[in-house]
N, C-alpha and C positions, 0 to 999 in steps of 0.2 A: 869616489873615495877622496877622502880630504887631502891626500898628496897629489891628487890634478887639477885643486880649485885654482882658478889664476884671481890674483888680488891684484885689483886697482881701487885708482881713486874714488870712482864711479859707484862701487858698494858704499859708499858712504852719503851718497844723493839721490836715493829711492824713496819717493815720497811718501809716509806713512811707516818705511819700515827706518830701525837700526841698521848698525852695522853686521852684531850678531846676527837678528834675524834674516837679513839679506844670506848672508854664509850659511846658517841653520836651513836655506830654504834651499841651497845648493849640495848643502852636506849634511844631511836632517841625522838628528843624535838617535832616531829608531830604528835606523841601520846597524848602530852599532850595540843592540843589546845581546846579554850575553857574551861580549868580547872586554878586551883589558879596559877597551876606550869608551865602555858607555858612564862611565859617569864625567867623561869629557862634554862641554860645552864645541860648539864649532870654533870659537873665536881659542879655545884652550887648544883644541886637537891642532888649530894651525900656529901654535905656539910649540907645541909638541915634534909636529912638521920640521919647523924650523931650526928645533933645537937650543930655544929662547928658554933660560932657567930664569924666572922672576923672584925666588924666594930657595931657602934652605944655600947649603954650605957652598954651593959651587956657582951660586946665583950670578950671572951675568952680568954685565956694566949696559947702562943707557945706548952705547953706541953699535951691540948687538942689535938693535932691530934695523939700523941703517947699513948693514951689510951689505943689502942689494935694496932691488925696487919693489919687490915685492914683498920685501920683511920690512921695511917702512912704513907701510899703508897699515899693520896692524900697531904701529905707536899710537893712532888717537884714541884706540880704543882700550888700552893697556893705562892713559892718564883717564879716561873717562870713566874707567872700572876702578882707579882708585879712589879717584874723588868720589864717585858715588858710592860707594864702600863707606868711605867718614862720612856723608852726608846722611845715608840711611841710619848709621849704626844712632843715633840720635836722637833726641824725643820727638820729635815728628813719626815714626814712624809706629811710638808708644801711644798716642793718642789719636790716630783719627781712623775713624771707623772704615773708611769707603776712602779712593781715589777716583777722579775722573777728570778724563781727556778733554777742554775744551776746544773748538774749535775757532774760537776768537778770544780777547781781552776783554771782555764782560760775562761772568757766567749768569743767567738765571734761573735757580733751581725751581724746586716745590715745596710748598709748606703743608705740614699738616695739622689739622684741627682736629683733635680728640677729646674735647674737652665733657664729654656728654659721662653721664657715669656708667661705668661697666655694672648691670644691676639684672637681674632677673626680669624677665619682658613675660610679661602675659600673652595668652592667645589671644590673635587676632590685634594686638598693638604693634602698632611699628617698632622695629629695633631702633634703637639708639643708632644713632650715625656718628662717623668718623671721616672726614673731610679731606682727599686731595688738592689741593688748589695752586697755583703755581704765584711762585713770589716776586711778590710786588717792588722788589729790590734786587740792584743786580749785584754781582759781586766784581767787581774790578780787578785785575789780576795786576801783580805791579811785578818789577824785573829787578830779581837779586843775583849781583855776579860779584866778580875779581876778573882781576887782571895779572899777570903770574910773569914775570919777569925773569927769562931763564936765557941766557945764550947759550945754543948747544955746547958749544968750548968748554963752560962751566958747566956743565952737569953729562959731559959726554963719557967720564970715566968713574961716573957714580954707581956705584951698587943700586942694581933696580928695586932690592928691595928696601933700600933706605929712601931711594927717590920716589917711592912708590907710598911711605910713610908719609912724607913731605906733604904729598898728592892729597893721602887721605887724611891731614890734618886740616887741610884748606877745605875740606870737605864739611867736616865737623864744624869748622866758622862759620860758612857759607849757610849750613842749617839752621845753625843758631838765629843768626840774623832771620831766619825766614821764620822759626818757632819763636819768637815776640812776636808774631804777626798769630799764630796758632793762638796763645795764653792771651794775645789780647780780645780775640773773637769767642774766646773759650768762655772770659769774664763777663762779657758785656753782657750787661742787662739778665744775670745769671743772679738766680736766690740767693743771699745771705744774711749772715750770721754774725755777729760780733762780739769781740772780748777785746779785752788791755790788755791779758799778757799770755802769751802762748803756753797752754799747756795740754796734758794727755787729754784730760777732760771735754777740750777744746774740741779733736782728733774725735773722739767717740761722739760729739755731737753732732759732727759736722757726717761724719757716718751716717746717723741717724734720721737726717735729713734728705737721704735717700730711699724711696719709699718702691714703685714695683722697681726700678734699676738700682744697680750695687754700684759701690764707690769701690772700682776695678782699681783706679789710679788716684793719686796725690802729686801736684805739682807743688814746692816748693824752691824757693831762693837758696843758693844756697848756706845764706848764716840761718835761713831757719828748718834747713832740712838737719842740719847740725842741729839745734836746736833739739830738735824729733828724735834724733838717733840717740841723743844724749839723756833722754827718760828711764827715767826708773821703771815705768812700765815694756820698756822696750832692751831691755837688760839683756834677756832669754834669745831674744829673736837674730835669727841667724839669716844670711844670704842663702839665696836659694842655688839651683845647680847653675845658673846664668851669674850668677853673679848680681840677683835684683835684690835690694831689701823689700822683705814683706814685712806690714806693720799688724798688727794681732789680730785684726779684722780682717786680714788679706789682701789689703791695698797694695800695691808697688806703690813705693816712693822715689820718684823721679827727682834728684838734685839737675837742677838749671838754673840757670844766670839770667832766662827769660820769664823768670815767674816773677813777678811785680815784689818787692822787700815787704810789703804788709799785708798780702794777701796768700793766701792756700786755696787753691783750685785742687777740688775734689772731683772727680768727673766715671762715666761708665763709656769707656774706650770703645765699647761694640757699637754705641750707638749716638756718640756726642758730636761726632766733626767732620766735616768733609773734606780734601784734599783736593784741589784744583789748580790742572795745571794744565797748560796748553804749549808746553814743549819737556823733552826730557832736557838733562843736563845739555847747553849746546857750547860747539865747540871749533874753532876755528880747524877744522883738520886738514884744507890747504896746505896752511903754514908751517903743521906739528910734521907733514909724510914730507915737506922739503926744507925740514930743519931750521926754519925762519921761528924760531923761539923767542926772538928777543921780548914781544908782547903779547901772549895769548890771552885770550878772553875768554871765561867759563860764565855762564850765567844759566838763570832758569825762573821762569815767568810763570808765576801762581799764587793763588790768593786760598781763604778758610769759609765754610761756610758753616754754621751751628746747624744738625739735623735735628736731635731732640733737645731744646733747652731745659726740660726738666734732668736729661741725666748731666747737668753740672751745676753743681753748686759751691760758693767760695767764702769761707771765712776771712772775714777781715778785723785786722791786727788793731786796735786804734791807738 
C-alpha cells in the first residue's frame, strides 16, 4: 500500500524510468480500482499520504514538503509536474504528430517516397510502389533550459499553489523557445503561396492547397492571428469547449510568438512533425530534496523532424 513505500533519493536514479514510474511500479494504480484512490496517480496518493494540499483554499506553503526526509524527496517532482504542466500546455503539443525517445544527440529517421500515382493497376502489372528508406540527414538535437534562482528562505512560506504557477509559467517560456525550433522545421522547404495583404480569401486558399490531408491547424504571429480573428468572415465563429478558436473550415488557430510575422503555416497535426527528445524535463533533484535552491537548472535536449512534407503548407505575406 502507498503508506509503506519508503521514499529516498534513489527513486529518482533508475535508469530509463521517472520518479512516478519507479513509485507506480512499487504502488501500481490497478490495485486501487474501484476504491476512492483510483484516479490517484502514485506520486499523488503519496501526496495524499502526506497530507501535502498543493492547490484549493487550505493549500499548503512550499516548506510542507521539507517536514521530514521522506516528504522532501517528493519536492522534485512537485517542481517538474509544474513546469511540465506549462510546457505541454503549449503549441508543441498541438502540432506534432508522434514523439520519440532517442538514445543519443543525433536522430536519424526514415523518409518516405510515395510519389508514384495511386491509379488502378491492371492484371498481372506491378503495383505502384511506395518507398521506406532511411534519411540521409540526421537531426541534431540541441539543449533548451533555465536556471531558476530561488533561496528556500524566499520561497519557503509560499503558497504552493501560487509557486506552482511560478513553476509553470517558466514552463510555457521554455516551450516557446523550443516551438521556434517546431515552426522553423515546419516551414522549411514547405509549399507556398503568396499575397501582399492578408485576407479571408488568403485563409481559403491556403485551405485549398491541401489536397488528400486537411489543414487541422494554422500557426500564426500573433498581430496576424489578430488580424484573422478580426474578419468579417469570422464574425459567427465561436471558441470551442477547450477554449480553441475554429476558423470555418475547421482549422484551430494557434496564436504564437514563434510563427515567423510574414508567414501562416498551415499544417495536418496527425501527420506533419516529429518530436525528438532524448531526455525528459531534467532536473537537479540532489539540490531541490536538500534545499540548496539557490541555482537550479531545468532543461531538456530535442530537436523536429518533418514526417510528411506535403501535409504543410505556408502562406507568405510579402
Amino acid at each position: 500500500m502507498y503508506n509503506d513505500i519508503r521514499l529516498e533519493k534513489a527513486l529518482y536514479n533508475l535508469s530509463g524510468r521517472s520518479f512516478t514510474a519507479a513509485l507506480e511500479e512499487l504502488d501500481p494504480t490497478s490495485a486501487y480500482s474501484g476504491t476512492s484512490l483510483e484516479k490517484l496517480d502514485a506520486f499523488e496518493r503519496q501526496l495524499k499520504r502526506f497530507n501535502i494540499r498543493v492547490s484549493g483554499a487550505d493549500c499548503d506553503c512550499v516548506e510542507k514538503f521539507f517536514s521530514s526526509t521522506e516528504t522532501a524527496v517528493l519536492f522534485p517532482e512537485f517542481v517538474t509536474r509544474c513546469i511540465r504542466k506549462g510546457f505541454d500546455e503549449t503549441v508543441i503539443s498541438s502540432v506534432c504528430a508522434a514523439k520519440t525517445i532517442s538514445n543519443s544527440g543525433q536522430y536519424l529517421g526514415c523518409d518516405l517516397d510515395d510519389t508514384a500515382a495511386y491509379a488502378a493497376t491492371a492484371q498481372t502489372v506491378q503495383l505502384p510502389a511506395a518507398t521506406v528508406k532511411e534519411s540521409t540527414t540526421a537531426v541534431t538535437l540541441a539543449k533548451y533550459g533555465r536556471v531558476i534562482n530561488a533561496s528556500y528562505e524566499a520561497v519557503r512560506q509560499q503558497r504552493l499553489d501560487v509557486f506552482g504557477i511560478m513553476l509553470r509559467s517558466i514552463g510555457v517560456r521554455l516551450a516557446l523557445n523550443v516551438a521556434a525550433k517546431a515552426v522553423e522545421v515546419l516551414a522549411d522547404s514547405a509549399e507556398q503561396i503568396t499575397t501582399t495583404s492578408l485576407s479571408y480569401g488568403d485563409l481559403a486558399s491556403l485551405y485549398g492547397e491541401f489536397d488528400c490531408f486537411d489543414m487541422t491547424t494554422v500557426l500564426a504571429s500573433p498581430a496576424n492571428a489578430s488580424l484573422i480573428a478580426a474578419m468579417d468572415q469570422l464574425s459567427d465563429c465561436k471558441a470551442d469547449s477547450n477554449g480553441k478558436m475554429i476558423l470555418p473550415f475547421g482549422s484551430e488557430l494557434i496564436k504564437t510568438s514563434a510563427a515567423p510575422a510574414k508567414k501562416i503555416i498551415g499544417l495536418d497535426r496527425n501527420f506533419a512533425l516529429e518530436f525528438i527528445t532524448s531526455t525528459d524535463l531534467v532536473m537537479e533533484t540532489d539540490k531541490l530534496i536538500d534545499r540548496q535552491l539557490d541555482q537550479i537548472t531545468v532543461s531538456i535536449t530535442c530537436g523536429f523532424r518533418k514526417i510528411t512534407p506535403d501535409a504543410v503548407k505556408v502562406l507568405v505575406i510579402s
